[in-house]
N, C-alpha and C positions, 0 to 999 in steps of 0.2 A: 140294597138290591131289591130289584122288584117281584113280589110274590103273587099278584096275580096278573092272569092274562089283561086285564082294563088296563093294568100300571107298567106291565112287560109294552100293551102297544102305545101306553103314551109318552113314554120312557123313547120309543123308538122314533115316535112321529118328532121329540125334542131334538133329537139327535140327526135328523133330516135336518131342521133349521139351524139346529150349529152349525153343519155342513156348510149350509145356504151362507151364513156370519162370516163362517171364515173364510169362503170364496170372494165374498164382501172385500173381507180386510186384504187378503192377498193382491186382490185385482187394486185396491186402490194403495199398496204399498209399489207395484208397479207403476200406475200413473204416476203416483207421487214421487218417484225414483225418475223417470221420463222425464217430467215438468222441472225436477231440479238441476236434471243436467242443463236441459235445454236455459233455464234461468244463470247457468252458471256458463254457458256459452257465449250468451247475451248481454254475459255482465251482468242483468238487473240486479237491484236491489233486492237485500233478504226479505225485507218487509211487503215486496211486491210478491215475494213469492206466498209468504204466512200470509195472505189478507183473508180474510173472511169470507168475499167474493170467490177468491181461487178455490178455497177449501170447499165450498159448496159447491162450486162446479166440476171439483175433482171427486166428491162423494155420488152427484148425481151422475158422472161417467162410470163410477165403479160399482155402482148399483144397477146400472142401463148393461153394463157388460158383462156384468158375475148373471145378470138374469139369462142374458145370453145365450149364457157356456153352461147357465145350469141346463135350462130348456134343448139346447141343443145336444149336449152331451147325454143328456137322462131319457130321452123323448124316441129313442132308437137303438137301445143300449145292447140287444138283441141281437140284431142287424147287424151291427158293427161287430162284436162279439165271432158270431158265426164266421166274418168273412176276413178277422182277424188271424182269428184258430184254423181257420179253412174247414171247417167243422158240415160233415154232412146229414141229409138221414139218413138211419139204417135201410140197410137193402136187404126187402124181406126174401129175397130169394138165398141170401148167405142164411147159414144155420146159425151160427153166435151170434149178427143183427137180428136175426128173426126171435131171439132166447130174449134179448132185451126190450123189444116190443111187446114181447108177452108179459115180460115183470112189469111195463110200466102201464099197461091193461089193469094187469091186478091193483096195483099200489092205486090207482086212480078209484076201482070198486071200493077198496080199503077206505081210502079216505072220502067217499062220498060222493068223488067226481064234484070235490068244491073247487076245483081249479083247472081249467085245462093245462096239461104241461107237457109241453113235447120233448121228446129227446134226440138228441145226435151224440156223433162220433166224428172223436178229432183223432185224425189219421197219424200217428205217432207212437212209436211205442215205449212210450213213457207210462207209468200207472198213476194217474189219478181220474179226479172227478171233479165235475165243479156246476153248481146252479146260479143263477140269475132271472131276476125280473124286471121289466122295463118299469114307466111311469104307466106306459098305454094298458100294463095289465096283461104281456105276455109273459109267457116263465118258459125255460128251456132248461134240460139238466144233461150237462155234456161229458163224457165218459170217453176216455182216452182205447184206442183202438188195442193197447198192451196191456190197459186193467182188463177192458171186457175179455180178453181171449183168455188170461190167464186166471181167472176166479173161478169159483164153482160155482153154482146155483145159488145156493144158499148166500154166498159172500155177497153176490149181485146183487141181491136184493137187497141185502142188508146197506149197502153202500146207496143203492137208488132210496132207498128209502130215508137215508141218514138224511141226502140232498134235496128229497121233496119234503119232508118234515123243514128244512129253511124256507123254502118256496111258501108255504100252508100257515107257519107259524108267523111268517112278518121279516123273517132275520133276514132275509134274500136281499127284500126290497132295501134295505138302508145300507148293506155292504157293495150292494151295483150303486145304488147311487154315489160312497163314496171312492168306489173304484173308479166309474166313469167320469170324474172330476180329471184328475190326472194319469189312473194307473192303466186305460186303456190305452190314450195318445200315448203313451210313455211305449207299451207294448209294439203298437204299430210303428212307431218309431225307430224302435231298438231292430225290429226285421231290416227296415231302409238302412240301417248302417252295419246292416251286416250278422246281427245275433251281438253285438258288440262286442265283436271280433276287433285282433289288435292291432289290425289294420286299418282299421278305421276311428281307433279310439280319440283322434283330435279330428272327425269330420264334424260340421256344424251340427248333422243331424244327432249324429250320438252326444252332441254337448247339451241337445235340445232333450233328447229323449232321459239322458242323466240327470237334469235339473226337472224335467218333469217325475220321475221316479222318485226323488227326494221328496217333492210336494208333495205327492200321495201318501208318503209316509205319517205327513201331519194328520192325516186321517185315520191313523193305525189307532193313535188313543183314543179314539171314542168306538173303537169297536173291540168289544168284549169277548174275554175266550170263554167265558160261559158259555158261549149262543153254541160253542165245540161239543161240550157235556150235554146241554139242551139236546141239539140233534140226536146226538148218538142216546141218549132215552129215548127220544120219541120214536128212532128207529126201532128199538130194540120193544116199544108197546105193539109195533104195525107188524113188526116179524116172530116178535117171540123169540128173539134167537140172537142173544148177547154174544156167545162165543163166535157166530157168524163172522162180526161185524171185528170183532178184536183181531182175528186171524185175518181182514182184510187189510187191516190198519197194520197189524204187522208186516203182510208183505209186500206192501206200499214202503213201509219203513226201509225196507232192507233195498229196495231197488230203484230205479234212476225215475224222478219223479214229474221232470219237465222241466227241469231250466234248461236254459238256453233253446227249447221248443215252445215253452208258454212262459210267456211274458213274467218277470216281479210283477208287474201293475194287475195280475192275474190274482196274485196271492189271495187274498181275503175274502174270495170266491171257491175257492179249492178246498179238498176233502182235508191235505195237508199242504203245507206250503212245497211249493217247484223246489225250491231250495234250503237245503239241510242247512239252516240257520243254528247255531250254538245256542243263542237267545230264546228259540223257540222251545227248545229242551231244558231250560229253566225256570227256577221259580224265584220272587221275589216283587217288590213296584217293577222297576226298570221291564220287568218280562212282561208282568201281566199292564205294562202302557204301550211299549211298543211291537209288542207281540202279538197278530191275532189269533192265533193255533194253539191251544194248550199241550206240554208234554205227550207227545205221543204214549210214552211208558205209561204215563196216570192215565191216559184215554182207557187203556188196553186194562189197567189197574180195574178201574171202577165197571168195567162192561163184566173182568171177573167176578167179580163182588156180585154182579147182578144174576149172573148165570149160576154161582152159586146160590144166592136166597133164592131163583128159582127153583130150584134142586130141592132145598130145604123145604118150602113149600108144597113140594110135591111128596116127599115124606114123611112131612106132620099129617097129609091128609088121608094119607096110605096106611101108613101106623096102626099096629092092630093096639084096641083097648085093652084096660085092665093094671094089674100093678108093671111098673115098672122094671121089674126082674124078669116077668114075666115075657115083656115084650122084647126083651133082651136077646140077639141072636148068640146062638153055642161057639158059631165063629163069625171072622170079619166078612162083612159083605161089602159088595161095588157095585157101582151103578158108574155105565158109559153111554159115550154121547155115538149113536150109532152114525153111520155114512149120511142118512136122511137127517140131521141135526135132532135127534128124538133123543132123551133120555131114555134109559135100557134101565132094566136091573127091579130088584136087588138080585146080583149073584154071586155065591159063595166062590172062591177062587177056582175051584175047578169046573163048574158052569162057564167062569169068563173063559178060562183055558179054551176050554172047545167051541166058543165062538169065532166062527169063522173072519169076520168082519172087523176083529179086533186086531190092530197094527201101535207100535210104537208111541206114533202119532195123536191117537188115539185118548180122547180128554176122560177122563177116570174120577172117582169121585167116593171116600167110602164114606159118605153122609157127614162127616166132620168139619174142617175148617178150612177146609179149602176144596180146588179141582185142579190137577194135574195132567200134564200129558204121560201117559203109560210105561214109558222107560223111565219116566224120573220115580215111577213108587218101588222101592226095592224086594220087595213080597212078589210083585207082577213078573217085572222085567224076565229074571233068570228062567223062571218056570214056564212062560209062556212062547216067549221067542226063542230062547235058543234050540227047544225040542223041535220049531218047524225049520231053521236053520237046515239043521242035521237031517230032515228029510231030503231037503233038496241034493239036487244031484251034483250041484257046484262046489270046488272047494270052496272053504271058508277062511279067509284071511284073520291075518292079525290086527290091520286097520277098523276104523271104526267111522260110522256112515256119522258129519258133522250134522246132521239133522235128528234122527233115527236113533245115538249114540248104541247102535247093531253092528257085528261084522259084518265087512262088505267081502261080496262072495267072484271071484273070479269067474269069469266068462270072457264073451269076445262079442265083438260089436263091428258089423264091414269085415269081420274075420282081421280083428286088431283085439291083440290082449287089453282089457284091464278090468278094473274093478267095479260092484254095482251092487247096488242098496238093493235088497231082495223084498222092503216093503214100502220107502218113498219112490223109488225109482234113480236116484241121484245115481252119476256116474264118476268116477274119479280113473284120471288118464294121466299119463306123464306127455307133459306138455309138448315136448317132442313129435310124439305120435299121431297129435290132433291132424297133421298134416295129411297122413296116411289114409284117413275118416274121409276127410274133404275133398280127397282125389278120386273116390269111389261113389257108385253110386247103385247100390244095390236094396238098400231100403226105400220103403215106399210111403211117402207122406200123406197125414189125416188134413180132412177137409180146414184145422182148426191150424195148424201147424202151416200148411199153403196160406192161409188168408193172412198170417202174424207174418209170411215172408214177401208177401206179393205189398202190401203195406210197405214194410222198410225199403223196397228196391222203388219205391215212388218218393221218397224222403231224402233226396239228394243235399237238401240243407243242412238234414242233420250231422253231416260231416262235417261241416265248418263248424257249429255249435257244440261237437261230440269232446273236442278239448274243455269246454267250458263244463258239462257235464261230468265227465271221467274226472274230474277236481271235488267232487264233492266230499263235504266236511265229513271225512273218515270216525271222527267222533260220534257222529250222531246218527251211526248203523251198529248192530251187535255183529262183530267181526266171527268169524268162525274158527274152530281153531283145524291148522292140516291134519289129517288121519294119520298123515305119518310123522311126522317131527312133531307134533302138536305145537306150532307156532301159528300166530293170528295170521290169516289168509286175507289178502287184498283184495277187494268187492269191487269189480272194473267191468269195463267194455273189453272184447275180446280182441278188437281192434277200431279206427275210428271208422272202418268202412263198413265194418257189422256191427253195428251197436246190441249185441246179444251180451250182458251182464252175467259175469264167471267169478268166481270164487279161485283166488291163484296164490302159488306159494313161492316165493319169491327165493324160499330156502332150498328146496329142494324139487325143484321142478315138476309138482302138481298143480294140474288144473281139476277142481271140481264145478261139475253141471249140476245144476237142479233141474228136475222133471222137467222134459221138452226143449229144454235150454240149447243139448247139442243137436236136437234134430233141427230148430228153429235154426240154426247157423248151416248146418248142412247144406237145408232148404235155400236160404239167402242166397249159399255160393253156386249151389249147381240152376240155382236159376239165373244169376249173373254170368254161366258161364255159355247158360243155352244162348244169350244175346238177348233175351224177350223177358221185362221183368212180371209178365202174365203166364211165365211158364210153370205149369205147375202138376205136379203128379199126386195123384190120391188114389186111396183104398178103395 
């Protein structure tokens, strides 16, 4: 494995020409496949076909044509890219495009402005990200219209940053090149027959696009899940801010992440793979050859790891001198990661108590061996949250918020009963009633909440696709369990005509929203129902 950057970029540049080798042998395994039907049509003899002459002339055709497809295919990669994904610029008059023009302002001061690299937005609300560089020397870093609206500040950046740190470091350049060998035609292809819908699964085009998908895949072993780990360091030196980047990757994890909207032949360009691959989630040879994405879990692992020895480093240096008993606190202390991703602290439990800004959620730390979210330390939990519970004016249920693990406290929503997290915001409804929601229309929508719903009402495709989607590998999400029967709750589309992703319990007829989730459905349907998918109501 290569340790420094001279051997990391000559390591890379090898790996361009194996590229170039195998497209070599591939092209002249086709010619050579051609020339022997055609010899086997002709009758000729086999010796006619083996001559020495032929074989030179079949290498100098498969060298004149792999040059071809390389130049052609690598020479515009961009280009094609953008008008693949239907990928736009931001529009600085929206407030969430205008949020990420500002990150990618900074991120370019950060690194020196050694690169130009522009960003867009691919209209979908799928969550992920993905970078690329051509040959000519452009870099783009394209971000899905459903991560941008639904991350915070901090996560954005960390996510822009993971993708420009590929761009800056080299990794970009050799996964576009060997994407656009086969995994983009493959892309483009699979939309012509449909999202490889199964109506079309014997049309030429999807036989074409399927056999090119496979090809691409020959490319998957010479690209390393290291360049995963790489990234997500070098974001985490540009941002300072590991747990940022881990809570992005998580809720990337848990939601629908663009297949059947971005291409397979996309993968090895993306933050995580479009598709919850089983393979992807493992370890062994077989994973780490035809996998390019390391376990999400280990991703999310080692960015702990990091936020913690930052932690720790910010305590050895605080640490008052002297003997060691001395410097010993009379009781435990905490230190939390506040709203602003800033470490807090040190504070004895009843200083945390009466911080205001302190929720569940909330990553906790009492200088030892790890960092926690704040319902999971058992010292916090009871003494903190239940006393602001009981201020509030709502009753307090017996169920328990799957995120939050809080009681979720009664109230009404549209003037319809149900239940709601009094610190993530999550809503939990009996599925029945959802109806009741959607026929009303008394609340009024954030500028953030219209733009995630005026996007899906222009996404007419992703109906046809939204089957291929709604199938994803149940395995490779953390299921949640219901508040009320505690059975695993299915991770789905709410239906295929609103792809708004719900938490639902198949045992006893809950549906759970996550923050925005039911207003973003609401949104979709009373603007479907104005007739105008530009209709839109804000604060």
């Amino acid at each position: 494995m290569p340790f420094t950057f001279i051997e990391i970029e000559e390591a890379k540049t090898r790996r361009i020409w194996i590229f170039f080798l195998v497209l070599i042998l591939l092209h002249f395994a086709v010619l050579a496949s051609l020339t022997a039907a055609a010899a086997e049509i002709l009758s000729l003899p086999y010796d006619t076909f083996f001559s020495p002459r032929l074989m030179g002339w079949l290498i100098v055709l498969s060298l004149a044509s792999a040059s071809f497809h390389f130049g052609f295919a690598t020479l515009d990669t961009i280009h094609f890219l953008h008008d693949n994904l239907a990928a736009v610029k931001p529009d600085p008059a929206d407030g969430i495009h205008q949020r990420l023009l500002n990150i990618m302002q900074e991120i370019q001061v950060v690194t020196g402005n050694r690169k130009r690299i522009d960003c867009v937005v691919i209209p979908t609300l799928a969550m992920n990200a993905l970078a690329a560089v051509d040959l000519r020397g452009n870099a783009t870093i394209a971000i899905t219209e459903g991560l941008l609206s639904r991350l915070t500040r901090p996560q954005l950046e960390a996510v822009m940053a993971h993708e420009a740190y590929h761009i800056l470091s080299g990794d970009c350049r050799e996964t576009t090149v060997a994407a656009s060998f086969f995994g983009l035609p493959s892309a483009a292809l699979g939309k012509i027959s449909g999202g490889f819908a199964p109506g079309f699964r014997f049309s030429p085009s999807f036989l074409l696009a399927w056999t090119l998908l496979k090809l691409s895949q020959i490319f998957n072993m010479f690209i390393s899940r290291e360049r995963e780990y790489r990234a997500d360091a070098g974001a985490v030196r540009m941002t300072r801010n590991p747990i940022a980047l881990a809570e992005a990757l998580n809720l990337i994890s848990r939601n629908w992440r663009g297949v059947g909207s971005i291409g397979e032949g996309f993968e090895m360009l993306c933050i995580v793979s479009p598709a919850a691959k089983a393979l992807d989630e493992t370890d062994g040879w077989r994973a780490d050859l035809m996998s390019t994405h390391p376990p999400i879990r280990k991703r999310i692992e080692v960015l702990s790891k990091m936020a913690h020895q930052e932690l720790s480093e910010r305590i050895a240096k605080t640490a008052p001198t002297g003997r060691p008993d001395a410097a010993r606190p009379a009781e435990p202390v905490f230190y939390a990661l506040d709203p602003h991703h800033q470490w807090q602290g040190p504070y004895p439990l009843a200083e945390l108590s009466a911080l205001a800004w302190i929720s569940p959620l909330t990553w906790i730390s009492d200088g030892g061996a790890g960092i926690e979210r704040a319902w999971k330390i058992p010292s916090i939990d009871p003494v903190i949250f239940m006393n602001r519970l009981k201020q509030d004016a709502m009753p307090v249920t017996s169920s328990l918020c799957p995120s939050c693990r809080q009681p979720l406290l009664e109230t009404l929503y549209e003037r319809t009963p149900l239940r709601q997290c009094h610190f993530c915001g999550g809503i939990l409804i009996e599925t029945a009633k959802i109806s009741r929601i959607m026929a009303r229309a008394e609340n009024s929508f954030t500028d953030r909440i219209s733009s995630l719903s005026k996007t899906v009402m222009k996404e007419n495709q992703l109906k046809q696709s939204g089957h291929r989607a709604q199938n994803i590998n149940r395995t490779m999400i953390t299921l949640r369990s219901c508040p009320q029967c505690k059975n695993p709750m299915t991770r789905t589309f709410y239906s295929l005509a609103y792809l708004v992703e719900i938490d639902r319990c198949n045992f006893c007829g809950l549906t759970w929203f996550d923050p925005d989730e039911l207003e973003m459905l609401q949104c979709m349907i009373t603007n479907k129902m104005a007739g105008d998918p530009l209709v839109e109501r804000t604060t």
